[in-house]
N, C-alpha and C positions, 0 to 999 in steps of 0.2 A: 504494500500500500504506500502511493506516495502523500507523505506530509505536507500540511499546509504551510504557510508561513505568508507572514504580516508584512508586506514593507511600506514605512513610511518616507523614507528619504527616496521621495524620487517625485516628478511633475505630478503626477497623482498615486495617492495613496492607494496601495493594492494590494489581494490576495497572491500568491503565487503557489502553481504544484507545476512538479515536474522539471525537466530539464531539454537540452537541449536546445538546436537552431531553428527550430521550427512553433513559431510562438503562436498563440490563439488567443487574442486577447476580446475579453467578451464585456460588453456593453450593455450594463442597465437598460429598465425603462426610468418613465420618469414618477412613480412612485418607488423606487426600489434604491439599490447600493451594492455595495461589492458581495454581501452579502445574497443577494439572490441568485450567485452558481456557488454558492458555501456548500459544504460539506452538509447540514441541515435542512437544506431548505432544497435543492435540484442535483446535487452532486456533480453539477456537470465540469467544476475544475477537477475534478479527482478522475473522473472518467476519462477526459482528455486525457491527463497525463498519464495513467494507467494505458491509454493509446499509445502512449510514445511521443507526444506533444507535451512542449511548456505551456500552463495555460494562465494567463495572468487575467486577474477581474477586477480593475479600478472602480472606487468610487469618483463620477465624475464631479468637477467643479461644485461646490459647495453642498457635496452627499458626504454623509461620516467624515472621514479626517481627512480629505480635501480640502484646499481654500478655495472660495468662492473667486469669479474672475468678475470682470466690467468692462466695457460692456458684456453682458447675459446674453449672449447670441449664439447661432451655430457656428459662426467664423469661432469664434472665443471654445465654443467645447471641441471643436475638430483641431483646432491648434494646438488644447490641450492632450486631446488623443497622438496626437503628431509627435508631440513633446516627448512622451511617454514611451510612445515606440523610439523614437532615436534614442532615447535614456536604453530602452533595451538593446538595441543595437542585434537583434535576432539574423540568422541568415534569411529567414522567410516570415512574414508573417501574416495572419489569415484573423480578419474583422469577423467577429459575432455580434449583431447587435438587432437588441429587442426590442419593440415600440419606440421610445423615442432615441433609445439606442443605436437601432436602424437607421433612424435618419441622421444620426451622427454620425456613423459609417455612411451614409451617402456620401455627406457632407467633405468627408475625411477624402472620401475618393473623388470629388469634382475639383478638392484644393490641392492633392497631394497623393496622387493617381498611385505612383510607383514606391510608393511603401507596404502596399498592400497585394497580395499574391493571389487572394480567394477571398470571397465575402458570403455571410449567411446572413439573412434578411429573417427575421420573427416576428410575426405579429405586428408590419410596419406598412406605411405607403410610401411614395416617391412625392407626396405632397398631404399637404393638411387640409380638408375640410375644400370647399367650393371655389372659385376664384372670384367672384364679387364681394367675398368677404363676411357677410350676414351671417351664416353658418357659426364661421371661428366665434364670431361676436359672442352671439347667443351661447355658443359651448365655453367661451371664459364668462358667461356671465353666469351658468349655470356650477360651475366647476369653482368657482370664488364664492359664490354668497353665500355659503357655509362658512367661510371662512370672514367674509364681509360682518358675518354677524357673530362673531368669535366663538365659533365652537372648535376652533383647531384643528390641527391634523388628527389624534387621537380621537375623535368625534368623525372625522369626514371617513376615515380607514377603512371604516369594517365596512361600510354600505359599499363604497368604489370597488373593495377589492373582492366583494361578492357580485357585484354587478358584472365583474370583468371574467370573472370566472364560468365554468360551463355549467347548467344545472346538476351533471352528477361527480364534481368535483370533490373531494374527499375533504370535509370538516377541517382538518386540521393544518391542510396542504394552505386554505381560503384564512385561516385564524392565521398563519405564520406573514402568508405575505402581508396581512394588515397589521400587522406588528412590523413587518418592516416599515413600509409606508406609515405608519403614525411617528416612526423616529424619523422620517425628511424634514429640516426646519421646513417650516411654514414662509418664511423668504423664498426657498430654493426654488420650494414649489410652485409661488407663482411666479419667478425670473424664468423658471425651465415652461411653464404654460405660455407665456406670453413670448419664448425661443419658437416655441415649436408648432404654432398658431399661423405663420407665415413660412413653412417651409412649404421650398416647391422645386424640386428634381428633378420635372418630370423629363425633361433635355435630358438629363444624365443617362437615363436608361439605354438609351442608342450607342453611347459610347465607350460601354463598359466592355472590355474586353477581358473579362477574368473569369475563373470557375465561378459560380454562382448558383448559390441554394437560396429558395425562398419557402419558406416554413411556415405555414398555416393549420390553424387551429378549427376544427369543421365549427364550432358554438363561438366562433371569435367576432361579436361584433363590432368591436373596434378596428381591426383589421379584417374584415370577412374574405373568405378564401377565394372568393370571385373576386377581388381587388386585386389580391398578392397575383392569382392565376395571369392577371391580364397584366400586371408589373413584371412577373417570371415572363411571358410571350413577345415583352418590349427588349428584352435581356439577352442579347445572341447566345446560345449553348446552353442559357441558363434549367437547371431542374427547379421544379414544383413538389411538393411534397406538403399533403393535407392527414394531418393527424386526426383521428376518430373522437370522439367525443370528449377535446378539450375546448377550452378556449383564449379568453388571451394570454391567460398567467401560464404559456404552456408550458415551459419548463420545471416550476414549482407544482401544476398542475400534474403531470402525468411525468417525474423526468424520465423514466426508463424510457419510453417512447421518444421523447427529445433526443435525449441523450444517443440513444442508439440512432435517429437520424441524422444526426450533426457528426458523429465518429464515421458513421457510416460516409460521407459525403469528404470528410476530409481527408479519409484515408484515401479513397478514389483517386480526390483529385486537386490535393494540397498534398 
């Protein structure tokens, strides 16, 4: 079994298993922390490395023992991501990233193409919400007045991360990720809502020349699979890959399935 280990001296605070040139560094959503591929919660650092991969899982920009950046934008978290792989200095490295994680690995690969060797997309799109804008509106106004009217993160947790969940997701899989998400400061949360409200990649998808998984949840209505399908068909070579009756928390939801499609996908073709 490989050991976890903490580090904090470096552009962002991180988990690290395994060893080796071949790194997989996996990206949060935006209720979540490096903590969400823990040993506890998805396994999927330990799985990786049990693969044969380094797998490193930062808390981004102002998650856990991060500092926060300014501007709070996508430039700002994929510079960060940037930062973090040069600090690792891997011979190869391969993006995982989940809801708004995903679009931070967009992001990373429209700034900074050739750091990145392979990418997996979870539970994400190549944009937010409508292009007239009404949509995002109405979804930070819905998404804050919980918090407009001070009931906190700890109050907003458990409703979000059952909402996001599939109906037959396991009790305790639903209580862990809202125990994450109630420790996000309540800052972070709304600098990373009002980040990722205006993203829009959809350009990006035509240019992407690298292995590429897109991982869908069949219960994900955040990202439903007929989004990811038709984001995976814009993606030259790219695979699709829809899991049975998760949703969006898939990895905390069901990891053995995650898990085993993301090892499966990298061993192939990373």
């Amino acid at each position: 079994m490989s050991a976890v280990a903490f580090v904090y001296d470096a552009p962002l605070a991180h988990l690290r298993w395994g060893q080796g040139d071949r790194a997989v560094v996996l990206l949060h959503g935006i209720g979540g922390g490096r903590e969400a591929w823990g040993d506890a919660m998805s396994g999927t650092g330990l799985a990786l490395a049990e693969a044969g991969f380094l797998a490193i899982a930062p808390d981004l920009p102002g998650y856990g023992d991060s500092l926060s950046i300014a501007p709070y934008d996508m430039a700002g978290l994929a510079g960060a991501v940037v930062a973090l792989i040069d600090r690792l200095a891997p011979g190869r490295c391969a993006l995982v990233g989940h809801s708004m994680g995903g679009m931070v690995a967009q992001e990373v690969m429209a700034r900074s193409p050739g750091r990145v060797q392979a990418l997996v997309l979870s539970g994400t799109s190549p944009a937010f919400g409508k292009p007239d804008g009404s949509w995002q509106a109405q979804f930070l106004a819905q998404r804050l007045a919980p918090l407009d009217a001070g009931a906190g993160m700890a109050a907003l947790a458990p409703g979000l991360a059952l909402g996001m969940a599939s109906p037959t997701a396991a009790h305790d899989a639903v209580a862990r990720a809202a125990v994450l998400m109630s420790a996000v400061p309540e800052a972070t949360y709304r600098r990373a809502l009002q980040a990722v409200v205006g993203f829009n990649r959809r350009e990006l998808l035509a240019d992407l020349h690298l292995p590429v998984l897109c991982l869908a949840g069949e219960h994900d209505r955040n990202a439903p699979p007929a989004v990811m399908q038709k984001m995976a068909a814009r993606i030259a070579g790219a695979e699709f890959h829809c899991m049975s009756a998760v949703g969006h928390l898939a990895n905390m939801e069901a990891p053995a399935l995650f898990n085993r499609a993301l090892v499966d996908f990298l061993q192939r073709r990373f």
